[in-house]
Backbone as a chain_set.jsonl record, in Angstrom:
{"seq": "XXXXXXXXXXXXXXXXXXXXXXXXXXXXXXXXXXXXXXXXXXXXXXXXXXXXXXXXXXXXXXXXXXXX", "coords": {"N": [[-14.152, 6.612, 7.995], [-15.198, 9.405, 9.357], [-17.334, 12.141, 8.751], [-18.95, 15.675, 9.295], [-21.418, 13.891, 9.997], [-21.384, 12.423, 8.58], [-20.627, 9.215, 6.783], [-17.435, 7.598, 5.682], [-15.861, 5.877, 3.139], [-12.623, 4.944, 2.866], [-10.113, 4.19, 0.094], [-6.953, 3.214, -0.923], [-3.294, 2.682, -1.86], [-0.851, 0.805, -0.249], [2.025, 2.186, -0.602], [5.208, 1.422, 0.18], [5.053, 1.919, 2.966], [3.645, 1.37, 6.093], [2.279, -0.861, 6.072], [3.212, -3.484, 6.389], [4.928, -5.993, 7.8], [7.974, -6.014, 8.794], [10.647, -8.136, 7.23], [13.325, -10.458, 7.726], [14.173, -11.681, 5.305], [14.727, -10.566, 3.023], [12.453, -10.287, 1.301], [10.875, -7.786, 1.543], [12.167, -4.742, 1.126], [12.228, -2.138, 2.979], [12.114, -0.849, 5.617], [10.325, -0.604, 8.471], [9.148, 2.584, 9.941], [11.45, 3.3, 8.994], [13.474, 6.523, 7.76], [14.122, 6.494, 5.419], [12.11, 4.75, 3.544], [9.974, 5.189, 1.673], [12.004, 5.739, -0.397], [13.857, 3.566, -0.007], [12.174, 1.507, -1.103], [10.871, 2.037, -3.552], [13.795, 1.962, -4.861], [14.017, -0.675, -4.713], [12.784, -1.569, -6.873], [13.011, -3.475, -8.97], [12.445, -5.866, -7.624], [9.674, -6.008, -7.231], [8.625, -4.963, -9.266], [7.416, -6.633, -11.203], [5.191, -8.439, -9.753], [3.597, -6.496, -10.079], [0.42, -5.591, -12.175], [-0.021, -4.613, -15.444], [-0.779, -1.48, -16.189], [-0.467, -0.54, -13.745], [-1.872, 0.48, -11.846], [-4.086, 1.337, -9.178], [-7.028, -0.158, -9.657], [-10.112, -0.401, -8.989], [-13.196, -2.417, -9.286], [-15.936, -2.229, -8.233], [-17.107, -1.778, -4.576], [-18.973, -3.048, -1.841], [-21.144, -2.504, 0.361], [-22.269, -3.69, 3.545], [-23.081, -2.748, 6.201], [-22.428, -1.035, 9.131]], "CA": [[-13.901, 7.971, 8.398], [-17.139, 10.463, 9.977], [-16.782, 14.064, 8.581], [-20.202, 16.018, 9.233], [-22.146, 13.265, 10.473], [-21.298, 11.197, 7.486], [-19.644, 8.119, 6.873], [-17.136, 7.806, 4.131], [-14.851, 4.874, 2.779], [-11.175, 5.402, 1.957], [-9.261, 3.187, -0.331], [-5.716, 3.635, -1.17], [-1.917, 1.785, -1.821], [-0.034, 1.198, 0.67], [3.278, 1.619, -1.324], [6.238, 1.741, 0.991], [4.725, 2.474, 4.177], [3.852, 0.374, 7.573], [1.399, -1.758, 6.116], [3.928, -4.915, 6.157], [5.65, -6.554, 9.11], [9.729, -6.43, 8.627], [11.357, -9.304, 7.163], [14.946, -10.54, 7.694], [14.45, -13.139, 4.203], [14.651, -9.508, 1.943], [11.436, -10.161, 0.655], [10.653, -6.624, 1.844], [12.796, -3.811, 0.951], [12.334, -1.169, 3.496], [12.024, -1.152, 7.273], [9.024, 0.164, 9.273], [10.108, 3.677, 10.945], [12.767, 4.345, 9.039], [12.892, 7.952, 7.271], [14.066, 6.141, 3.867], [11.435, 4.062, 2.969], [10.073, 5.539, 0.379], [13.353, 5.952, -1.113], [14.581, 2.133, -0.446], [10.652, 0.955, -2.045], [11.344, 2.637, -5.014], [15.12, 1.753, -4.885], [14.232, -2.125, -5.411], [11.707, -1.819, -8.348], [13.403, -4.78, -9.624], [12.21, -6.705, -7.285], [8.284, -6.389, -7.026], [7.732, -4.234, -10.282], [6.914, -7.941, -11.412], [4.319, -8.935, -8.937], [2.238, -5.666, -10.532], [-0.003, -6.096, -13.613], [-1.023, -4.134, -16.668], [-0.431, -0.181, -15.701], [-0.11, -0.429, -12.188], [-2.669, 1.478, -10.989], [-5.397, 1.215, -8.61], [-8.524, -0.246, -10.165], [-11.49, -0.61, -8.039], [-14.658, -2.54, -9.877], [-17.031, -1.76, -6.96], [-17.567, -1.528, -3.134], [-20.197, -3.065, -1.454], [-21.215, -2.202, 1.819], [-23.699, -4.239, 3.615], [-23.377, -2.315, 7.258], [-21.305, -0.19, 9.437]], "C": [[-15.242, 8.693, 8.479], [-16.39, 11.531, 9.589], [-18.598, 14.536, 8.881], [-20.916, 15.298, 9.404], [-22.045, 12.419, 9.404], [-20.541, 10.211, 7.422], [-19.104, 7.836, 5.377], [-16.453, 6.172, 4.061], [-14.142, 5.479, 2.001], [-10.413, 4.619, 1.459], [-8.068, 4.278, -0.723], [-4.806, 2.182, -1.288], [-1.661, 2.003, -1.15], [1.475, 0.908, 0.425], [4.418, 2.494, -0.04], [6.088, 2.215, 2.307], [4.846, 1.083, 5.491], [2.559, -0.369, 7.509], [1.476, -3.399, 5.859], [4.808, -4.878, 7.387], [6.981, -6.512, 8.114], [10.139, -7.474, 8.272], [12.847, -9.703, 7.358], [15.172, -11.194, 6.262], [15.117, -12.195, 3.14], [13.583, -9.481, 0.813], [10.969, -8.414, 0.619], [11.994, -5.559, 1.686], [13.358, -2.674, 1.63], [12.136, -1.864, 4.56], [10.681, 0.093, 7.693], [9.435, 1.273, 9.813], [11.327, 4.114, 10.281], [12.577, 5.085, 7.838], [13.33, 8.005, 5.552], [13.231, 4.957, 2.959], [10.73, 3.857, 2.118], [10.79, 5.286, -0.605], [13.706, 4.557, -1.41], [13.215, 1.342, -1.189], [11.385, 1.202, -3.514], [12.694, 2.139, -5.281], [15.235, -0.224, -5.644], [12.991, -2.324, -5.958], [11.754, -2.942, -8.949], [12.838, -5.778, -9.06], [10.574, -6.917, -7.103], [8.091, -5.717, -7.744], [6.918, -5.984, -11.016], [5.211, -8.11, -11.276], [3.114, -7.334, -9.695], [1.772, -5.965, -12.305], [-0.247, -4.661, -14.044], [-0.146, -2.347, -15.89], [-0.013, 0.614, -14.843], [-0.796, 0.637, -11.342], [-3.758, 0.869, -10.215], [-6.409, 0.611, -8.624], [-9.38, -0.906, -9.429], [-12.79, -1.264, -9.23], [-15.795, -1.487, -9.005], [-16.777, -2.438, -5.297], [-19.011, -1.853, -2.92], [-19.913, -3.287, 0.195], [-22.182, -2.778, 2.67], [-23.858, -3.862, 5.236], [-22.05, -2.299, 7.765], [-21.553, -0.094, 11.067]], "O": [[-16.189, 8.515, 7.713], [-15.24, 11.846, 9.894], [-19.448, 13.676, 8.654], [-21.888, 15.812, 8.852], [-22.874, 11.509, 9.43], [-19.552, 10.311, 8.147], [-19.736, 7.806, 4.321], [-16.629, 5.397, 5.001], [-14.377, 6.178, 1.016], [-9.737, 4.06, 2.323], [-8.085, 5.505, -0.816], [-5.189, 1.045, -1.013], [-1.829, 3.154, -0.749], [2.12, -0.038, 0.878], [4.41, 3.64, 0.41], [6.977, 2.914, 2.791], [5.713, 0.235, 5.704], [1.831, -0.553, 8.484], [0.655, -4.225, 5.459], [5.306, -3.858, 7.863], [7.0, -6.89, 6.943], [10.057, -8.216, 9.25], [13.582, -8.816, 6.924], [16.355, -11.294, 5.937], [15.95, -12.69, 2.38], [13.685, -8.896, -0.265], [10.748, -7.915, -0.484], [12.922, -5.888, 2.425], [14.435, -2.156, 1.334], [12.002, -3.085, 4.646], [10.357, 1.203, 7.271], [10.466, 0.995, 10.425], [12.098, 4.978, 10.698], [11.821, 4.694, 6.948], [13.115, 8.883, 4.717], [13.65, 4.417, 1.935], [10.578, 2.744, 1.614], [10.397, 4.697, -1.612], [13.873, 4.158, -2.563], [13.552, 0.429, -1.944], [12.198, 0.6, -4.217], [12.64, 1.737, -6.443], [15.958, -0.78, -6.47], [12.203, -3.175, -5.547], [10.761, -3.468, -9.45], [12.608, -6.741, -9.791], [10.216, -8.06, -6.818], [7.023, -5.211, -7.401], [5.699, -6.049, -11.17], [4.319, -8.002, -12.117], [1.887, -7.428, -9.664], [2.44, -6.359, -13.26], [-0.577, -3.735, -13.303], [0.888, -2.307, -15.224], [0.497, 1.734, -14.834], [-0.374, 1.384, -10.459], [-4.316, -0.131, -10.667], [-7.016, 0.669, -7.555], [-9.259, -2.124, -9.301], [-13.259, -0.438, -10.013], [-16.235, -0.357, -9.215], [-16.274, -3.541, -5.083], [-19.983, -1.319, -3.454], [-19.071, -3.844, 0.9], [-23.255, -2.203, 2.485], [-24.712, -4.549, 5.796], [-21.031, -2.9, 7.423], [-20.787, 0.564, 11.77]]}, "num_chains": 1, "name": "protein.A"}
């Protein structure tokens, strides 16, 4: 992202959004586009609270950048 002639880096989760292709298997929970996806993420906790470790947050060591 450029703001003011600068260049930034943005990390983030991408919990429940359109950063996963659709499955038919139900590995995936929600559907791409549709206006409850949030809602059905959260809805099957059961099924990938698992797959997260320790607190479930974020944690970044470091970023390295070696050109842009």
């Amino acid at each position: 992202m450029q703001r003011d002639g600068k260049m930034y880096i943005t990390l983030g989760v991408g919990v429940g959004g359109f950063c996963f292709e659709d499955r038919s298997d139900g590995t995936k929970p929600w559907k791409n586009g549709a206006r409850s996806s949030i809602k059905d993420f959260y809805k099957a906790q059961s099924q990938w609270a698992s797959t997260w470790r320790g607190d479930r947050k974020l944690d970044i060591k470091y970023v390295k950048v070696w050109a842009l």
